[in-house]
C-alpha positions as CSV (number, residue, x, y, z in Angstrom):
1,X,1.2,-66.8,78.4
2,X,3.9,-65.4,80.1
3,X,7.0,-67.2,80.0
4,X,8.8,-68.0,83.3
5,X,12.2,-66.5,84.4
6,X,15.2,-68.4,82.9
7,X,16.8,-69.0,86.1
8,X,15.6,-68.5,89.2
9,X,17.0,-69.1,92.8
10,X,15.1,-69.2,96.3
11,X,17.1,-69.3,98.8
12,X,19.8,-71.2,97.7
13,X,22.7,-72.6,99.8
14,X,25.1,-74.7,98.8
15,X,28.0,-76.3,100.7
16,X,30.8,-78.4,100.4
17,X,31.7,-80.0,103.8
18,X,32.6,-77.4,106.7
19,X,32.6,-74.6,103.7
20,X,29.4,-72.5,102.5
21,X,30.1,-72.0,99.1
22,X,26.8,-69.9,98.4
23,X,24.7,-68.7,101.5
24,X,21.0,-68.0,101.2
25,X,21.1,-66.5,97.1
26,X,18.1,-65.4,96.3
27,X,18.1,-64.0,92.3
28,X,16.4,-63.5,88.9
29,X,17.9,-64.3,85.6
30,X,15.2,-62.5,83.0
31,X,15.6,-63.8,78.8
32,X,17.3,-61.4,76.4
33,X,20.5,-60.5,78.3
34,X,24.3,-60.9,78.5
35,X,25.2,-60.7,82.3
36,X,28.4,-60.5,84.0
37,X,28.6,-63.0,87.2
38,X,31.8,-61.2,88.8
39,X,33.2,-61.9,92.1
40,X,37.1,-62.8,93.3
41,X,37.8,-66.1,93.4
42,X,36.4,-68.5,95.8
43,X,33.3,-66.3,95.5
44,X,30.6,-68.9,94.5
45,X,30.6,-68.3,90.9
46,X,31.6,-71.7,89.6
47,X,29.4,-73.0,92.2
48,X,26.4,-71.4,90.2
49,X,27.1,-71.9,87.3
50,X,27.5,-75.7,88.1
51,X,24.1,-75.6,90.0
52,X,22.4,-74.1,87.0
53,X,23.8,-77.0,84.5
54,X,22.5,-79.7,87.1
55,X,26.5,-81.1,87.6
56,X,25.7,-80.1,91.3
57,X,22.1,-79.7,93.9
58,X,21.8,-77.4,96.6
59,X,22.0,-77.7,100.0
60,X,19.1,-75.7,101.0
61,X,16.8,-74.0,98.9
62,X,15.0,-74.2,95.4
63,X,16.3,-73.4,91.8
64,X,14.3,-73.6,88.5
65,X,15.6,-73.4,84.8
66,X,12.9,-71.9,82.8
67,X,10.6,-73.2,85.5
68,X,12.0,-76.6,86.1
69,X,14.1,-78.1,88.4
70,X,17.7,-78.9,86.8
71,X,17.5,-82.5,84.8
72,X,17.0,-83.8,81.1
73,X,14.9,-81.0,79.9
74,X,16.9,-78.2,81.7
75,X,19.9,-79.8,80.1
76,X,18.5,-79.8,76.5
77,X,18.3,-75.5,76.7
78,X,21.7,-75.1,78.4
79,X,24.7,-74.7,76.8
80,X,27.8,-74.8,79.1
81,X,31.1,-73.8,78.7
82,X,33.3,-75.3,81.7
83,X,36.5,-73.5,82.7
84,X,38.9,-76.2,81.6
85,X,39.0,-78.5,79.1
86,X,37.2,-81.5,79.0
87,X,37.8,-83.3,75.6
88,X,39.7,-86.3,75.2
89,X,43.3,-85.4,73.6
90,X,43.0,-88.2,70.8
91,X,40.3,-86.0,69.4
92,X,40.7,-83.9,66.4
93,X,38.0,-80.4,65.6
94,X,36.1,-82.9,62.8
95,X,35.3,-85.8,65.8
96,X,34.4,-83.0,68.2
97,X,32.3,-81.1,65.8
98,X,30.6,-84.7,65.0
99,X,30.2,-85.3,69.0
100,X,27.9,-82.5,69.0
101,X,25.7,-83.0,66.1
102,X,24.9,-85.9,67.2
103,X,24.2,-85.5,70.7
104,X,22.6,-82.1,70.5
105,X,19.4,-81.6,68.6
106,X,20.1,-77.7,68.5
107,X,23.7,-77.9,67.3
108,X,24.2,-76.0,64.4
109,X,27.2,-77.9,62.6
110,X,27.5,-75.1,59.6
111,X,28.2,-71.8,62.0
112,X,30.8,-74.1,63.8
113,X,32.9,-74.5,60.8
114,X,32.6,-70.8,59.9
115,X,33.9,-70.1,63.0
116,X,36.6,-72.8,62.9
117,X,37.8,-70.9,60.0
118,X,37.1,-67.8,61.0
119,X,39.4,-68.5,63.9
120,X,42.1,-69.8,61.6
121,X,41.6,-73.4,63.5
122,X,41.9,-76.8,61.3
123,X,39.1,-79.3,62.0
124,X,42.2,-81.5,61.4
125,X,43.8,-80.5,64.1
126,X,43.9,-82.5,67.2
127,X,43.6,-81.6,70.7
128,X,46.8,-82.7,71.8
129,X,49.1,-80.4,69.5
130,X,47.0,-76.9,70.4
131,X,47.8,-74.7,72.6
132,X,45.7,-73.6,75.7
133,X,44.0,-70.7,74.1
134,X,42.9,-72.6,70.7
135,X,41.6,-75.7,73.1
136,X,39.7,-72.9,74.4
137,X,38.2,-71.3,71.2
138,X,37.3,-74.9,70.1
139,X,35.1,-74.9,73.3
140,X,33.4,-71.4,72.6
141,X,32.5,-72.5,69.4
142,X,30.8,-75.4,70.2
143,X,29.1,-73.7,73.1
144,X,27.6,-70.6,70.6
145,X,26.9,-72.7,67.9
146,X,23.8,-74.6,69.6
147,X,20.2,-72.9,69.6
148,X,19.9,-72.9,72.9
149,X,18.6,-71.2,75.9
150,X,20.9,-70.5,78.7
151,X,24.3,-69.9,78.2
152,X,26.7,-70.5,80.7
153,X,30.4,-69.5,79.7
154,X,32.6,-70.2,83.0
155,X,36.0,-67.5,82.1
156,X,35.2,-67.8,78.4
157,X,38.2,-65.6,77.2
158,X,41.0,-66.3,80.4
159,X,43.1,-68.3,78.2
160,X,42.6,-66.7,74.8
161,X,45.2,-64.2,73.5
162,X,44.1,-60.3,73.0
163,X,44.2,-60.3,69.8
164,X,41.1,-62.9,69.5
165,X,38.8,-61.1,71.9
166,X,36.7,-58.6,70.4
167,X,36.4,-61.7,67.6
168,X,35.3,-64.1,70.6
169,X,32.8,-61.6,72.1
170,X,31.4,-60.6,68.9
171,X,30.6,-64.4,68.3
172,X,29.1,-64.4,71.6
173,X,26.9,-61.3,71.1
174,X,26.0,-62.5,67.3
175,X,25.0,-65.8,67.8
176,X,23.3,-66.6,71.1
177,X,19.6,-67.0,70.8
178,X,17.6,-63.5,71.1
179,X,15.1,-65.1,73.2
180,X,18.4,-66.3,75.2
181,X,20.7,-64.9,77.6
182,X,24.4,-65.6,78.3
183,X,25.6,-65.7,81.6
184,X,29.7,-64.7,81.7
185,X,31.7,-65.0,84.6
186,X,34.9,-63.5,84.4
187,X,37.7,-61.6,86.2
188,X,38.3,-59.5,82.6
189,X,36.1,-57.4,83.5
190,X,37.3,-54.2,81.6
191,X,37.5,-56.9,77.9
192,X,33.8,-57.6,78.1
193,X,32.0,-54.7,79.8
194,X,30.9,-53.5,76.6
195,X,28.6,-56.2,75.8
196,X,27.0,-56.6,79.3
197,X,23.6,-55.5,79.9
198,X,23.6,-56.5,83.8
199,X,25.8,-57.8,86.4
200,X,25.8,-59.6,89.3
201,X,27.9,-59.1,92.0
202,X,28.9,-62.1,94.6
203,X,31.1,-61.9,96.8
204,X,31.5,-65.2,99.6
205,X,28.9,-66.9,98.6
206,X,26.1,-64.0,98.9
207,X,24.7,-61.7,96.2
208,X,25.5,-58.2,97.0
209,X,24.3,-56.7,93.7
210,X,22.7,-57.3,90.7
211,X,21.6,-54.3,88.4
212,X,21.2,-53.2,84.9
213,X,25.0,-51.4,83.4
214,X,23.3,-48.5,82.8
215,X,22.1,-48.2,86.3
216,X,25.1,-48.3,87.8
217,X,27.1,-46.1,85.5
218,X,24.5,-43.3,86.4
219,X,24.8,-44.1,89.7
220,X,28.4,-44.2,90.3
221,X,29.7,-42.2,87.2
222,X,32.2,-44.7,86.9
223,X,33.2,-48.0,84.5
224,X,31.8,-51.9,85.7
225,X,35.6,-52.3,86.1
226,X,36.0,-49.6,88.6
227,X,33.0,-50.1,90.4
228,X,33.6,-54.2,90.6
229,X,37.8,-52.9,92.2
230,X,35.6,-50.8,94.5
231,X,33.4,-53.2,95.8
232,X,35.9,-55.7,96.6
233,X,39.1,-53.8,97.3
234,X,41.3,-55.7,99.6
235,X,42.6,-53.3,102.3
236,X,46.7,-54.0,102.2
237,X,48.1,-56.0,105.1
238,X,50.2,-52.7,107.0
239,X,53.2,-53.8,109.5
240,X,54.0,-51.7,112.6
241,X,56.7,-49.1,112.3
242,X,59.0,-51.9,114.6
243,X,58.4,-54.2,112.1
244,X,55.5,-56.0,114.0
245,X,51.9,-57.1,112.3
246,X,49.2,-54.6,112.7
């Protein structure tokens, strides 16, 4: 039996007051993949990514999670990484890493901790004395280390320092599920274009292309990174020889 898309929109609006925050998306996210969801900000990528972990509903249209609409069973395959952070400062690694393993049946407590130490973080360590960038590798961890579907990693790697990168996108690549696929939105796009099989492009609110990397680098001849600045190059605000705006 075939299995059905893991995310799937129809239509999809959604707004926020006065503000369209997505108009009309209409898109396919197959199993298997790492895709880059890349637009400037204000875009509407949040916005997606919230409306594919259930936080928010659309305004018009239909979206399905491996052929369901967004509630407890959607919730149970997708793992989300917000883009700030979320835990409680009290905390330390050890009460985080129990906070999962016990709410999450796929949690996988053991590649955590290698990763923990991998990263050179103390499960001691509370969330009060780190700095942004360790906060955020605590919160990669725990997003990779569960079994799950759909992985939704909202600017995974803004905070963390170069250095820790290519570690970081390794552990994404290495331990997602095969049957999987990890969405990444990002404005670093030239760090993680190596590992991206597709991309979507969104720019205010509307989809303006989503194709495989090897498509477009035949296409255009040219890097994600390039293509992405060419898409959505802002034209400089010019003044008038007198001085006036033009």
């Amino acid at each position: 039996m075939k299995k059905a898309p893991l995310a799937e929109f129809r239509g999809v609006s959604k707004g926020f007051g006065k503000k369209l925050a997505l108009d009309n998306v209409t898109l396919t996210i197959g199993r298997g993949k790492v895709i880059g969801l890349l637009g400037p900000n204000g875009s509407g990528k949040t916005t997606m990514i919230k409306l594919m972990n259930g936080l928010i509903q659309p305004t018009k249209g239909e979206l399905f999670i491996d052929g369901k609409t967004p509630g407890v069973y959607t919730k149970s395959i997708v793992s989300y990484l917000p883009d700030r952070t979320y835990f409680a400062d009290w905390m330390n690694v050890k009460d985080i890493l129990s906070m999962f393993d016990e709410f999450y049946e796929d949690f996988d407590r053991s590649k955590a901790e290698k990763m923990c130490a991998a990263l050179n973080i103390d499960k001691e360590d509370r969330i009060k004395t780190m700095s942004k960038g360790t906060r955020e590798k605590v919160q990669l961890i725990l997003v990779m280390s569960r079994n799950a579907q759909l992985y939704l990693l909202d600017e995974p790697i803004a905070g963390v320092d170069p250095a820790a990168r290519d570690y970081i996108l390794t552990t994404i690549i290495n331990n997602y599920n095969e049957e999987g696929t990890v969405i990444l939105s990002t404005h670093l796009i030239s760090d993680i274009e190596r590992v991206l099989d597709e991309v979507v492009f969104i720019k205010e609110g509307k989809v303006v292309r989503h194709e495989t990397v090897d498509a477009i680098k035949e296409k255009e001849g040219k890097s994600i990174d390039d293509v992405f600045r060419d898409t959505f190059r802002m034209v400089p605000f010019a003044r008038g020889v007198n001085g006036n705006d033009r």
